[in-house]
C-alpha positions, 0 to 999 in steps of 0.5 A: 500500500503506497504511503502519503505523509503531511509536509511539515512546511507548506501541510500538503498531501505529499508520497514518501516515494517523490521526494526525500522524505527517507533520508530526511527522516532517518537524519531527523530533518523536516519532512518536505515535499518535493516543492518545499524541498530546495533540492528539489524546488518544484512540485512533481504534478503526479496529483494535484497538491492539495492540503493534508489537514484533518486527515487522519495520521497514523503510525508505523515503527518502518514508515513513522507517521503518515496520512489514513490510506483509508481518507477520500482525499487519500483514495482519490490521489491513489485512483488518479496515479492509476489512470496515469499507467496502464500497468497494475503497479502503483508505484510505476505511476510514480515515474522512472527514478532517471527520467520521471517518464512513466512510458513504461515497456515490460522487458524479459532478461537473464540475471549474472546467475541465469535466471529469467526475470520481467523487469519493467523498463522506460521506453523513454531513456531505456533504464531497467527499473527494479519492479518486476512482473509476475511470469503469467502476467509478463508473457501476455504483454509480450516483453522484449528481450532486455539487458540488466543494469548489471549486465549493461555495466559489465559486471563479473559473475559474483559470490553470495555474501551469504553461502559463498556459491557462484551466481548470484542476484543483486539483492535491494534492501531497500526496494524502489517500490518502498524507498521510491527514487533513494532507492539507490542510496542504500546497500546491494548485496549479492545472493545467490538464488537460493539464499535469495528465494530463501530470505524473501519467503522468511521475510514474507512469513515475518510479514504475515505474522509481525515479530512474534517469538 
């Protein structure tokens, strides 16, 4: 579910994943928007900038505080970033983390460990996003043959970090589709298939049943 927090300058709706809103509060800085932020200085026009008061907050230990995802205001900006994409990911709304284009192509190519993966790509600059479809759903939409990033930059055949095995995946501990364009500012390890299937599926167990002993 996409996030939404209140800017702590100007008030507005703004989503962690257009602005710096990780790096600002990991540093404990003011939370802006993308127009607030002078880094940034413009307002990306994903959806329209409206003000956040009198929604709802609520709280989470990973996002911190953010905006009712159950609010009108909320559901609307969800339902106007759908329109924008004709793919079932929110997130690809959002734009491409080089070029902000939200011309998307869904893309098939092999990994350093030769495994076949659907990653989403811009039609526009060409870059390789780290959203990835499932297989069934990827075949319908007739992908084209694609290289990955780590393929495109020459990277040589790694070690897991984990195992010591050959081959292995780039492994995102901060996924775009959370952290959004800072995505990049955050660590890469290398894991091979195995050890790669293995954390996501304790992960996914994690998830379902939060920290229980």
């Amino acid at each position: 579910m996409p996030k939404f927090f209140k800017c702590d300058k100007c008030e507005c709706i703004e989503s962690i994943n257009l602005c710096h809103y990780w790096s600002n509060r990991i540093q404990k800085k003011q939370l802006l928007c993308s127009q607030c932020d002078p880094e940034i200085g413009k307002w990306h026009n994903r959806f329209e900038k409206k003000s956040a008061i009198g929604i709802p907050v609520n709280y989470d230990e990973c996002y911190g505080y953010f905006l009712d995802p159950t609010s009108q205001e909320i559901i609307n900006i969800i339902d106007t970033v759908k329109k924008i994409t004709k793919f079932n990911r929110f997130d690809l709304g959002l734009g491409c983390g080089k070029c902000l284009s939200i011309n998307w192509g869904q893309g098939v190519a092999k990994t350093l460990s030769g495994s076949t993966i659907y990653p989403y790509y811009c039609l526009d600059c060409g870059e390789v996003s780290c959203i990835y479809e499932r297989k069934k759903i990827a075949l319908q939409q007739l992908p084209k043959q694609i290289e990955t990033n780590s393929i495109k930059k020459g990277y040589k055949m790694e070690t897991c970090d984990v195992c010591g095995a050959e081959g292995t995946e780039n492994h995102y501990w901060a996924p775009r589709s959370v952290f959004g364009n800072e995505s990049s500012l955050w660590p890469v390890s290398n894991l091979c298939i195995k050890c790669h299937l293995k954390w996501h599926n304790m992960m996914e167990g994690y998830k379902r049943t939060g920290n229980k002993k």
